[in-house]
C-alpha positions as CSV (number, residue, x, y, z in Angstrom):
1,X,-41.7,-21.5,35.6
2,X,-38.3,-21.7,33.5
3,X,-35.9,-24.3,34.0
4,X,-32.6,-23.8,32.7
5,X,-29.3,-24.3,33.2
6,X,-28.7,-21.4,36.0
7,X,-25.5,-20.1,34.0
8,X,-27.8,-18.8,31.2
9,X,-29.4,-15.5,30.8
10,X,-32.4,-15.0,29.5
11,X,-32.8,-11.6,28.3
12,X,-29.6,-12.6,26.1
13,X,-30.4,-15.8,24.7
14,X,-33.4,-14.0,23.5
15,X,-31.6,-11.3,21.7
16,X,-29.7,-14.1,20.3
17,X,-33.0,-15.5,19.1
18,X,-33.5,-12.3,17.6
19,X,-30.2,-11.9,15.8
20,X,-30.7,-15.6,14.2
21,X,-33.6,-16.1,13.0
22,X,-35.3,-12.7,12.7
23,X,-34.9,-10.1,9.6
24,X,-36.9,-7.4,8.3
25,X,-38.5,-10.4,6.0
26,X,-39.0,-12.2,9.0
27,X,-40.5,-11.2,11.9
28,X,-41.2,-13.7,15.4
29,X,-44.0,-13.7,17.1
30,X,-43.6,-14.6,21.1
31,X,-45.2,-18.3,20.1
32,X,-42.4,-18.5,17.4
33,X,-39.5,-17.5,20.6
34,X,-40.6,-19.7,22.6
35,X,-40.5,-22.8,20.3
36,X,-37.1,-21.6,19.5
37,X,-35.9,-21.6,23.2
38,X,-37.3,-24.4,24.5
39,X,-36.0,-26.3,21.1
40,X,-32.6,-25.0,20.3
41,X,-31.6,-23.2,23.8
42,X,-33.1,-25.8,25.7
43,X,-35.4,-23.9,28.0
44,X,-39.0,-25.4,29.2
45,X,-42.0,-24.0,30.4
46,X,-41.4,-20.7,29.4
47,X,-44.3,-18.4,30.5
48,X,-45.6,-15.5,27.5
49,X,-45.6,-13.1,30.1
50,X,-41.5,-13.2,31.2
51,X,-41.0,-13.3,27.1
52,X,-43.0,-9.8,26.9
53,X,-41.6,-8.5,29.9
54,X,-38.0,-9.3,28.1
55,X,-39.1,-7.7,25.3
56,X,-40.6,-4.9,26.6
57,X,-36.9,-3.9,28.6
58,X,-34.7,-4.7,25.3
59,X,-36.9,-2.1,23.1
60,X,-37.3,0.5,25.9
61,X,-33.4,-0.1,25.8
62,X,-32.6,0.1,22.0
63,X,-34.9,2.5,21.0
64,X,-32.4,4.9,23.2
65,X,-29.8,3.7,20.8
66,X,-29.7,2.7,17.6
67,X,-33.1,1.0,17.2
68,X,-31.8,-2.6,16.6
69,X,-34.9,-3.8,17.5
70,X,-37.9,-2.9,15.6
71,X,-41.4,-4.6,14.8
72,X,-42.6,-5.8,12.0
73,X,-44.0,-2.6,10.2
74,X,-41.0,-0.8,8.7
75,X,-42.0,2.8,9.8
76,X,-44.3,2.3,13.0
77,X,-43.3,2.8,16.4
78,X,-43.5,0.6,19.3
79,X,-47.1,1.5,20.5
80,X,-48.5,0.8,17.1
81,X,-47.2,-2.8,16.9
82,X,-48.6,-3.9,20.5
83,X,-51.9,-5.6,20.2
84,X,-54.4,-5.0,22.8
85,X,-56.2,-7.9,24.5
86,X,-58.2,-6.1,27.2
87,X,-58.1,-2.7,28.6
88,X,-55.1,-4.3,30.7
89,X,-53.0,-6.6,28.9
90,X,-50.9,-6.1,25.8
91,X,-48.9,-8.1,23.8
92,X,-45.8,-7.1,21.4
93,X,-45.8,-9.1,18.1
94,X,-43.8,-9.2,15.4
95,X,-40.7,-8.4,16.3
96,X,-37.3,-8.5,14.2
97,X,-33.9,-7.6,14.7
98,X,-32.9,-5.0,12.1
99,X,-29.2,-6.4,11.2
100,X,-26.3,-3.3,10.5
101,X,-25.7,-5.1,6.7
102,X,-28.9,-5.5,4.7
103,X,-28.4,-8.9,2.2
104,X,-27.5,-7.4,-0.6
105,X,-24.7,-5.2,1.1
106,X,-23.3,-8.9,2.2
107,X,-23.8,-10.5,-1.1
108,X,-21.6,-7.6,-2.5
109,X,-19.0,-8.6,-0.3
110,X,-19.0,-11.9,-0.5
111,X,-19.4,-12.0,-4.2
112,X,-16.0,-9.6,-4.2
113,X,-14.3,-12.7,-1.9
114,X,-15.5,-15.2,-4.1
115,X,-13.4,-13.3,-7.2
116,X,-10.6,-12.8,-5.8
117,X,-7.8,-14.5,-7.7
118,X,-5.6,-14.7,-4.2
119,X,-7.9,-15.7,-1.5
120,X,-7.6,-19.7,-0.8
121,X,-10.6,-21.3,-1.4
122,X,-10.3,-22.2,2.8
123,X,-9.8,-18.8,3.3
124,X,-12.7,-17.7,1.6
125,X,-14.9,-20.4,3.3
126,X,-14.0,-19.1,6.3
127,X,-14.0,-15.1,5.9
128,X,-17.7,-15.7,4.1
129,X,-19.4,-18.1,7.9
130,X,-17.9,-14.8,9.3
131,X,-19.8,-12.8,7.0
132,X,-23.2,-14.8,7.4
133,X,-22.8,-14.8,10.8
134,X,-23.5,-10.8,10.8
135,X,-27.0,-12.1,9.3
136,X,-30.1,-14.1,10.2
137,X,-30.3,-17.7,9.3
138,X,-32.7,-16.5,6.3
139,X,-29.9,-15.3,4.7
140,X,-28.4,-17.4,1.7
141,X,-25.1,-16.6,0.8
142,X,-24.8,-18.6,-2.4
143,X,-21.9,-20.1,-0.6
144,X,-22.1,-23.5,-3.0
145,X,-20.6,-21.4,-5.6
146,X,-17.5,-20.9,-3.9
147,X,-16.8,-24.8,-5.4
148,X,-17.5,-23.4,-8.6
149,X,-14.6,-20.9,-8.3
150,X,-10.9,-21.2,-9.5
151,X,-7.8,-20.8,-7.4
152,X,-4.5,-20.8,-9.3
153,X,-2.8,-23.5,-7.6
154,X,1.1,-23.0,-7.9
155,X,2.7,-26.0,-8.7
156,X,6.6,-25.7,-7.1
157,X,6.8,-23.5,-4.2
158,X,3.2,-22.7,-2.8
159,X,2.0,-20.2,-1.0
160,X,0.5,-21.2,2.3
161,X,-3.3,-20.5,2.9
162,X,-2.7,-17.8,5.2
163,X,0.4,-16.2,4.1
164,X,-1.7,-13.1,2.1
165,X,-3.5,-12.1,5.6
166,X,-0.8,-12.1,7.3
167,X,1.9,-10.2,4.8
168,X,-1.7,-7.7,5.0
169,X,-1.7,-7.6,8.9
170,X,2.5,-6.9,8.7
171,X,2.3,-4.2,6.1
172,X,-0.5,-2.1,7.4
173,X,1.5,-2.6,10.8
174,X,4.4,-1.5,9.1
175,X,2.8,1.6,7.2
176,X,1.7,3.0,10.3
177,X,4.3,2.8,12.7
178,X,6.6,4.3,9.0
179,X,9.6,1.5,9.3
180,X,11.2,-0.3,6.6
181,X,11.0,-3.6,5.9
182,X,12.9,-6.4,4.4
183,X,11.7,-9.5,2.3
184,X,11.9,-12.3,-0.3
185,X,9.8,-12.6,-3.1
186,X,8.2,-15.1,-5.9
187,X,8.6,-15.0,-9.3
188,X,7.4,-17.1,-12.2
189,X,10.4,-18.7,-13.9
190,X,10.2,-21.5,-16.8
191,X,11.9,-24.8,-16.1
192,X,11.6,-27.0,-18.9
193,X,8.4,-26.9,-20.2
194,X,7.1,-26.1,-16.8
195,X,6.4,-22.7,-15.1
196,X,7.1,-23.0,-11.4
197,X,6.8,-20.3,-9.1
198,X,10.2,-19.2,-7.1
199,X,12.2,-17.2,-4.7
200,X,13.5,-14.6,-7.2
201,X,17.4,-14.2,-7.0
202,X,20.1,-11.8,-7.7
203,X,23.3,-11.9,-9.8
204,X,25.2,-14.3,-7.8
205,X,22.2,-16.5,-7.9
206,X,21.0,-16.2,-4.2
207,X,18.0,-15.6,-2.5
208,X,17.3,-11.8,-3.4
209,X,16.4,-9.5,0.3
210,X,14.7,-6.3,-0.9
211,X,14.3,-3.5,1.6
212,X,11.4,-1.4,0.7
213,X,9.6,1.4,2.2
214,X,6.0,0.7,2.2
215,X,3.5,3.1,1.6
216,X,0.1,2.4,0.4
217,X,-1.7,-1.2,0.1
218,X,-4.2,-1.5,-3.3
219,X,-6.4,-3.6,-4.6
220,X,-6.7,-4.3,-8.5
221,X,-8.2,-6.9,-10.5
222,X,-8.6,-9.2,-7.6
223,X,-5.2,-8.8,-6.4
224,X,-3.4,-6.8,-3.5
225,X,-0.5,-4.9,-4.3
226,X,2.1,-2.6,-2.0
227,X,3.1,0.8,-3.2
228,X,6.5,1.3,-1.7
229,X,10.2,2.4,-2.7
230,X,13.2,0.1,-3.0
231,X,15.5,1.4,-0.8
232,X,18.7,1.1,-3.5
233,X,16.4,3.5,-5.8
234,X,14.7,7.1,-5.8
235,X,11.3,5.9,-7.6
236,X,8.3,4.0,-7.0
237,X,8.0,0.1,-7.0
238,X,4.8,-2.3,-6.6
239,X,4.9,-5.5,-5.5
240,X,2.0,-8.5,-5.4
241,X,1.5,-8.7,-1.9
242,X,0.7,-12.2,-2.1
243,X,4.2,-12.8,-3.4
244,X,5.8,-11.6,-0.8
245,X,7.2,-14.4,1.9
246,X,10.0,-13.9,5.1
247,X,8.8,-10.5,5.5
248,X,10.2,-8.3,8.9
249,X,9.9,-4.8,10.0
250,X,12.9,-3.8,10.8
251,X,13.5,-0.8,13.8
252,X,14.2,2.0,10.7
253,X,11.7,4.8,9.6
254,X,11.0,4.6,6.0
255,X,12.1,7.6,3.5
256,X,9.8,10.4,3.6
257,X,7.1,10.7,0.3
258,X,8.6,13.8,-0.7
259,X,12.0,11.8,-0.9
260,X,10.6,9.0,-3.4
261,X,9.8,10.8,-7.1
262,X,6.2,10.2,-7.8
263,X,5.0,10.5,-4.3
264,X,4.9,13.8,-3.8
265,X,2.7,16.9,-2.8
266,X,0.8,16.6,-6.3
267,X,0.0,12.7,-5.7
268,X,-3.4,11.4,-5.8
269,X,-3.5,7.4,-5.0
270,X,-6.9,7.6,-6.7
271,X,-6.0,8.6,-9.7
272,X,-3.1,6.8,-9.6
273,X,-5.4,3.7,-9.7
274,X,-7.5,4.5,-12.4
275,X,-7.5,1.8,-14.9
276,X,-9.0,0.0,-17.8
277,X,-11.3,-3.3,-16.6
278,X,-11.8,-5.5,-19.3
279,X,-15.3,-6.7,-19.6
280,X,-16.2,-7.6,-22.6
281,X,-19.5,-10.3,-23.8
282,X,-19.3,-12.7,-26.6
283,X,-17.3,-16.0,-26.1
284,X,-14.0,-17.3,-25.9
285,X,-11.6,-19.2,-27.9
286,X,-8.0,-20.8,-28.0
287,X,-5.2,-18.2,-28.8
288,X,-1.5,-19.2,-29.9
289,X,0.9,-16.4,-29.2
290,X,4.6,-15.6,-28.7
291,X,5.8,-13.8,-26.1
292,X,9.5,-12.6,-24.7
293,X,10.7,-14.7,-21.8
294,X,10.9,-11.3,-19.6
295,X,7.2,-11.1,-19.9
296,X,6.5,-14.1,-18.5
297,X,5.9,-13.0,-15.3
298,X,3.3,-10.0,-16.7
299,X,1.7,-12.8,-18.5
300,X,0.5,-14.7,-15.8
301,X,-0.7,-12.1,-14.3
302,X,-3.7,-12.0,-16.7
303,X,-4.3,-15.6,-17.5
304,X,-4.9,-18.5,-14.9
305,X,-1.4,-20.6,-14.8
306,X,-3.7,-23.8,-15.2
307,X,-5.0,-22.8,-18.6
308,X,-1.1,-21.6,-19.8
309,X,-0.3,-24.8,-22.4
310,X,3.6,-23.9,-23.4
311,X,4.1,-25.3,-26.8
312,X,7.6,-24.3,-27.4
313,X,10.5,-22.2,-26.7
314,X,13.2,-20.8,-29.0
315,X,15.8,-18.4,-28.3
316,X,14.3,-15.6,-25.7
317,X,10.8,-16.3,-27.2
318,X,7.8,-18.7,-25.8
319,X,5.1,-20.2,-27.6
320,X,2.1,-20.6,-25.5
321,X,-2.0,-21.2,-26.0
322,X,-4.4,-19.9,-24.1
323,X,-8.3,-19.9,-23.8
324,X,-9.3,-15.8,-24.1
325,X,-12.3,-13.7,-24.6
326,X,-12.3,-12.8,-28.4
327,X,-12.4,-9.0,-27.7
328,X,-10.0,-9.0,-24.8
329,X,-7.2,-11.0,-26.4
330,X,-7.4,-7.7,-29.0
331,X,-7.2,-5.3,-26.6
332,X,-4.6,-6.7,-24.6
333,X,-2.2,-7.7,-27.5
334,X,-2.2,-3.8,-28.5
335,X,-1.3,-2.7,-25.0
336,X,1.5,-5.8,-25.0
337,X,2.4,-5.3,-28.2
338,X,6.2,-4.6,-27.7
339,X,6.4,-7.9,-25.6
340,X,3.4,-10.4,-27.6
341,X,2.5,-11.4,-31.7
342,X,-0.1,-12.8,-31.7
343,X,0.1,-15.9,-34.0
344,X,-3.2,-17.8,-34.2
345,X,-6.5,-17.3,-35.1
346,X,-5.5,-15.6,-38.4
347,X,-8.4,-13.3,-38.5
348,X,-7.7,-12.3,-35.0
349,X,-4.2,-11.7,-36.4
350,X,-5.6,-9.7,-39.5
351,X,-7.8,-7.5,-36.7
352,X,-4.6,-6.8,-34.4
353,X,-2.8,-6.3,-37.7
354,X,-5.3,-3.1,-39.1
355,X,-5.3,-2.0,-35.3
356,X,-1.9,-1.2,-35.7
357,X,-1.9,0.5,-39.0
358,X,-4.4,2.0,-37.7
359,X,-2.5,3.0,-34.3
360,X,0.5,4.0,-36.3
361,X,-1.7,6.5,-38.8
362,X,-2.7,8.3,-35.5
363,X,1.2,9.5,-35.0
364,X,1.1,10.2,-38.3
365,X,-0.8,13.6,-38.0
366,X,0.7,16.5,-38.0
């Protein structure tokens, strides 16, 4: 006979059983549920016969459904798993719970939370135990590496650990009701020798309130960004979403697409996303370069603020080094090149320098 605290259920505190510490790789047999009741769930006594008769009503109930429960061999049925004892009595062994997200579908997704540039690291600590909590126990996450990972801590104004989920849960709020809304926002400025992060202002050096009309959210390079239209103009604008602080949706509806000029009929948010990732092998070196101080914030974007050593400043021109991917630095001092020189190494110099003849030659044809 079981004895139990009476406000506990059986049949569910099996499934649970199920859910935890079962997986395709992992089947239970009825011996292995009942040392897991009577150690973790604190049941005694339990009898095999009220664990099969359990088991028994939970398949006859899935397999109407979605077939959550299954037995060990991947493509047999229920009467094929049951072993027969006598001419009477059957037993079901074997049994697993077959889990929505297969492990590497929730290592994908983890490993994209991990490499986010924006999440907190206690945000993504907490968003990845969600994530193994849709698993067995068997499942390993790699969640140690998480330590491993680099947040770019803003020195000066921070943002706080749960401001990006919540400017997401505003927006999307925001996009689908169609209202404007109004906000501040962060920029990069250089104070000193320092680059702090700030509440950007206007001419008469106050806190600047945009009013935007929100549209789409995206995701690129490990950041979120907002699609939308500044109210004072006819275009499109993007903002880091992360950025974005004191934001309210106001009671107005937003400006048609049609009415901001690149959102109209012909626009296609897919291929408006289409980009170059760089991923490039080889190793990495220090890079000295000068850039204009109205890049600056365009800068950071691609290099962790940490690793950002400013050397000097002259005029509206900053000297900074940086740590950089030999390959990459290329590539991106040709797509900058109207903003950055690269100064140092000289033979990465010499290769931008014959990329740009070369460039130049190409405008050159007739």
């Amino acid at each position: 006979m079981i004895k139990i605290n009476e406000s506990r259920i059986l049949i569910l505190d099996l499934l649970d059983v199920l859910k935890r510490y079962s997986d395709k790789n992992h089947p239970l047999t009825q011996q292995n549920i009942i040392e897991i009741l009577e150690k973790k769930y604190g049941y005694t006594k339990i009898r095999r016969q009220t664990i099969q008769s359990n088991l028994e009503r939970m398949i006859d109930y899935y397999e109407l459904g979605d077939r959550v429960i299954r037995l060990a061999a991947e493509d047999n049925y229920y009467d094929n798993n049951i072993e027969v004892i006598d001419e009477v009595k059957r037993r079901i062994t074997n049994i697993y719970y077959q889990h929505k997200l297969f492990h590497p579908e929730l290592l994908l997704i983890i490993d994209s939370i991990l490499f986010s540039k924006q999440i907190p690291i206690e945000e993504k600590r907490n968003l990845i135990e969600k994530l193994e909590g849709l698993s067995s126990k068997h499942f390993n996450s790699k969640m140690g590496n998480i330590y491993s990972m680099s947040n770019s801590n803003n020195k000066g104004k921070k943002l706080k650990d749960k401001t990006l989920f919540d400017n997401i849960r505003e927006l999307d709020k925001a996009i689908n009701e169609s209202k404007k809304i109004s906000f501040n926002y962060l920029t990069y400025n250089l104070v000193g020798n320092k680059i702090s992060l700030e509440t950007r202002k206007d001419s008469q050096r106050e806190e600047r309130k945009y009013t935007i009309n929100p549209y789409y959210m995206v995701a690129s390079n490990g950041r979120y960004y907002l699609i939308c239209n500044n109210d004072s103009f006819d275009d499109v604008s993007i903002f880091r979403v992360d950025r974005i602080i004191n934001i309210k949706i106001t009671n107005k509806r937003r400006k048609l697409k049609k009415e901001v000029e690149g959102l109209g009929e012909n626009f296609n948010l897919n291929d408006y996303m289409q980009e170059n990732i760089y991923m490039f092998g080889g190793g990495s070196e220090y890079v000295k370069l000068s850039l204009k101080k109205e890049f600056l914030n365009e800068f950071i974007d691609w290099f962790k603020l940490e690793d950002i050593n400013v050397q000097a400043k002259k005029d509206d021109q900053i000297i900074v080094r940086v740590k950089s991917n030999r390959m990459a630095m290329r590539r991106w001092a040709l797509r900058y090149a109207l903003y950055v020189r690269v100064l140092s190494p000289k033979n990465l110099v010499n290769e931008i320098k014959e990329d740009l003849k070369n460039a130049i030659k190409n405008y050159d044809i007739e």
